[in-house]
N, C-alpha and C positions, 0 to 999 in steps of 0.2 A: 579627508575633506576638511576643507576649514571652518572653524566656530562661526557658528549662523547666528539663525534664530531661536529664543529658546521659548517663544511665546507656546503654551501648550497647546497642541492641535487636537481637534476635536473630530477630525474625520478623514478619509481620503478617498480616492475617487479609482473606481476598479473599473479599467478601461474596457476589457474584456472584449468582443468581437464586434462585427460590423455593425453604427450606430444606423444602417439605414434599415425606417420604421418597419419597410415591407418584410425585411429578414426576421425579426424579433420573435415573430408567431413559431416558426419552422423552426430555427435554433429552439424556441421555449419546449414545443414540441418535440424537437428529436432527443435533448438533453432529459428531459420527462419522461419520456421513454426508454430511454438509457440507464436514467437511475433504479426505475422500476424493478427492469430486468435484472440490476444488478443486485437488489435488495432481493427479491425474490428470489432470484438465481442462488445467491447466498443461503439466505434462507432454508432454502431447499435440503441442500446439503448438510446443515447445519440439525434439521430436524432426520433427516435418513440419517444420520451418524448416531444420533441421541438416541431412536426409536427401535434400531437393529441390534442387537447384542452383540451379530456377526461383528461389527466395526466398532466395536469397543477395544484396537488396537491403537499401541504407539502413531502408529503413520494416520490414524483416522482421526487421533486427536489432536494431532496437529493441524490436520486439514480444515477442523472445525473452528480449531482457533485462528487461524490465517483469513478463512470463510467470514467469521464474527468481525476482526479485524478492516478488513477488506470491506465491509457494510459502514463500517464505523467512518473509514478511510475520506469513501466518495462523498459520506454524509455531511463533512466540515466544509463541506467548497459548493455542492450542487443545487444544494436544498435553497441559500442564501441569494446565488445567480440566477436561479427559476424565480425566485422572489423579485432580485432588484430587476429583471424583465417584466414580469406582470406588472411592478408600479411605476416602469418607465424611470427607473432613478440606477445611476451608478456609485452611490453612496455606501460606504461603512463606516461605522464608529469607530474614533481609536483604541477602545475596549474590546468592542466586538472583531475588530483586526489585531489584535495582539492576542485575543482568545482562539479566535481561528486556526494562526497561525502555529499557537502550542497544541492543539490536539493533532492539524496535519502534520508538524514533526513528531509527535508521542506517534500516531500510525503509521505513518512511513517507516521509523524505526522499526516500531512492531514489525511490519511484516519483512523487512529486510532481514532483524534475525531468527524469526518463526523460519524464512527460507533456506537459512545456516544450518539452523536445529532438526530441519526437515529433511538434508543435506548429511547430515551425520546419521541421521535416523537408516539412513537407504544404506550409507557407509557399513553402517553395524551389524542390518540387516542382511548385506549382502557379503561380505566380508567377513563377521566374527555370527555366522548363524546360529550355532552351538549355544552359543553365550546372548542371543539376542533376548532372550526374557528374563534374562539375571542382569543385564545392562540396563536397559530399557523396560526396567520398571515403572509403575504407577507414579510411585513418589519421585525419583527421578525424573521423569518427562514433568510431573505439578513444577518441580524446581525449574525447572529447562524456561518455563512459560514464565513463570516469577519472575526469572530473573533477567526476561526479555523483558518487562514488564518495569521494573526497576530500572533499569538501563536506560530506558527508552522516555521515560519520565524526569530522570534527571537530566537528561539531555536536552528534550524539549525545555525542559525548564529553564535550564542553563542559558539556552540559546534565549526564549524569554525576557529574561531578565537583562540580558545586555543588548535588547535590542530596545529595554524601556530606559534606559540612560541613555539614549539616541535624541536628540531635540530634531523636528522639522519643520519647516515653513509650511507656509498657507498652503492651500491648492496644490495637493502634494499625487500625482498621477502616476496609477501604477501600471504598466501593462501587461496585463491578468485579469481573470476573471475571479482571480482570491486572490487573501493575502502572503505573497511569498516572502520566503526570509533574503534572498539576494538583492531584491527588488526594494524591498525594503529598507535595507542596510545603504543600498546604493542612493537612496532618493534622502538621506541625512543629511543635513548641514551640519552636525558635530561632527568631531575626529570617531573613523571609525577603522581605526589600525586595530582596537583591541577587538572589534567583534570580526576582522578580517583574518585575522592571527587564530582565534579561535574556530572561524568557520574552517579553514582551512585543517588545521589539526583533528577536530570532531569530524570532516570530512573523508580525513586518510584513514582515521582509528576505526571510526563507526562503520566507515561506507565501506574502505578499502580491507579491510579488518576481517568480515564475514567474509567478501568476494573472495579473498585467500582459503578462507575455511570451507569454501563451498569449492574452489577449485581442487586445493587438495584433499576434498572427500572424493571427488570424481576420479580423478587421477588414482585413488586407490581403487575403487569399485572399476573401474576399467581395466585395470592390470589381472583385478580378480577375476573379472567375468572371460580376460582372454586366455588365463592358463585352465579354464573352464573346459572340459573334454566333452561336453554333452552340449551340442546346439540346441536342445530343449533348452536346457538350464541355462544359455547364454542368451536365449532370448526370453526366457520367462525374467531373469536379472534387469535385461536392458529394461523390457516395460515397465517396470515398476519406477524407472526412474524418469523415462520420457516423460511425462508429465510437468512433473517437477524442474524439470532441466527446461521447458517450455516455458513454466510462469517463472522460472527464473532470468529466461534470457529475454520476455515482457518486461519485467521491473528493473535489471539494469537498463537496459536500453532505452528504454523510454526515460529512467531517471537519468543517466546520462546527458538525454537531451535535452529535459528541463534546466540543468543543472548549467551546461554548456551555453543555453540559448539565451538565459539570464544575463551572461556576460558578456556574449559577443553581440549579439539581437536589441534592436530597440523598436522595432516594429510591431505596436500591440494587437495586430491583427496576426501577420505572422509568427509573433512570438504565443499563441495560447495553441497551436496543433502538438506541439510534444507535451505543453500539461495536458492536456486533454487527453492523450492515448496515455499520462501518466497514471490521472488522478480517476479518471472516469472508464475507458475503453479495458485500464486492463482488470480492473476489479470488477466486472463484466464480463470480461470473456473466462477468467479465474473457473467458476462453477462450470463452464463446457467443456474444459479442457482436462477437470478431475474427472467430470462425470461421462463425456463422451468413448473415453479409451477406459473405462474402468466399469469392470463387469459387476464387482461387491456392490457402487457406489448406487449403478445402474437398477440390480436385483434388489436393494434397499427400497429405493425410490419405487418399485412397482408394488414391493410385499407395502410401502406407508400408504398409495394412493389407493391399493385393495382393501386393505381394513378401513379407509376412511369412506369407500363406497360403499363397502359393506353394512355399515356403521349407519349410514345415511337413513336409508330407511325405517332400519329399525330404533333410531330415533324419536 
């Protein structure tokens, strides 16, 4: 785009869903109840992983960091739209939108390569069994997280930072219910070849990057499970990874459609149903889908809610 305005903007206007007054209650309501469940949901798992010694494994501490994540996730976008509904305002600060938007990139990343590492985890496990507690060590998996953690921070930042050398005019309307970085970049009057250059690159390395690492961990554990002679062990293999192969084909997909709809879409009503099964629906359904098909996660959760009833009374 061409050199605009570079007078500093002080806010912008989050279009987010239907402005008629009757809707606001029900959206405020369903999105509240959405968060809740996911917080809790989370939650949940978080404290049955911590509380059981059984799931003091590689695959369970991943799960809780994905879980932590995942709370962290929905927190940067849901908390702030439940707000600008109760005051009837579609306002956010320029501060408050450039902060936003660094934490939902720092967890998006997060949890796209906690799903890599969680990916290799099944790989190792299923694949190199022998060797899976000399691999998948303590210290190795702390590293695993670190270094998602690092990664995902200089990223967000990167991205940050070149979106605050962006100049925009007045009255700058986004349609979202947060602040996205396409939507953003796109609504600039400066030249923004260098944050297009780079969204594109950090796009194929970051995005494209894992999906490869999590494709050919599958492609191995499936070859393994099928020279597998015992359909016990073929199917005790598969389940361990259903899950995982679930919340992974939730987060591309739906990121896909964020991602896709930013570009082609300009309809802010139509354009917030893929963020929304992005940023909200799947870090929600995340907890029902570790804990419904998983018997450990399952028998956790009744051994924490029996000693907490136990507890109760004698209190």
């Amino acid at each position: 785009m061409a050199a605009g305005n570079d007078t500093h903007i002080s806010e912008f206007l989050l279009l987010g869903f239907s402005e008629d007054p009757e809707l606001q209650p029900i959206i405020f309501a369903l999105f509240l109840s959405m968060y809740l469940i996911t917080v809790l949901g989370n939650l949940l798992i978080i404290l049955a992983i911590t509380s059981d010694s059984h799931l003091h494994t590689p695959m369970y501490f991943f799960i809780g960091n994905l879980s932590f994540v995942d709370i962290c996730f929905t927190s940067t976008t849901v908390p702030k739209m439940l707000l600008n509904i109760q005051m009837q305002s579609k306002v956010i600060t320029y501060e408050g939108c450039i902060t936003q938007m660094y934490f939902f990139l720092l967890f998006a990343g997060l949890e796209d390569f906690l799903l890599t590492v969680m990916a290799y985890d099944r790989f190792v496990a299923i694949c190199h069994p022998l060797h899976y507690a000399v691999i998948m060590n303590p210290q190795f998996c702390g590293l695993l997280v670190l270094l998602c953690w690092i990664i995902s921070v200089l990223n967000s930042l990167l991205e940050s930072l070149l979106v605050l050398r962006l100049s925009f005019s007045t009255n700058v309307e986004i349609p979202q219910f947060f602040c996205e970085l396409n939507q953003l970049v796109h609504n600039a009057c400066s030249d923004t070849f260098v944050n297009d250059v780079v969204l594109l690159f950090l796009a194929v390395l970051l995005g494209g990057g894992p999906l490869v690492g999590i494709i050919c961990s599958y492609s191995k554990i499936l070859s393994s499970i099928c020279v597998t002679s015992s359909t016990q062990g073929r199917y005790k293999a598969f389940s361990t990874c259903v899950s995982h192969l679930t919340v992974v084909s939730l987060f591309y997909l739906t990121s896909i459609g964020v991602h896709t709809n930013s570009i082609v879409m300009h309809n802010a009503h139509l354009g917030t149903v893929p963020s929304v099964l992005y940023t909200v629906v799947t870090p929600m359904l995340n907890p029902f889908i570790y804990s419904l098909r998983n018997k450990d996660i399952k028998g956790a959760l009744r051994r924490l809610f029996r000693r907490e009833i136990i507890k109760g009374p004698l209190s």
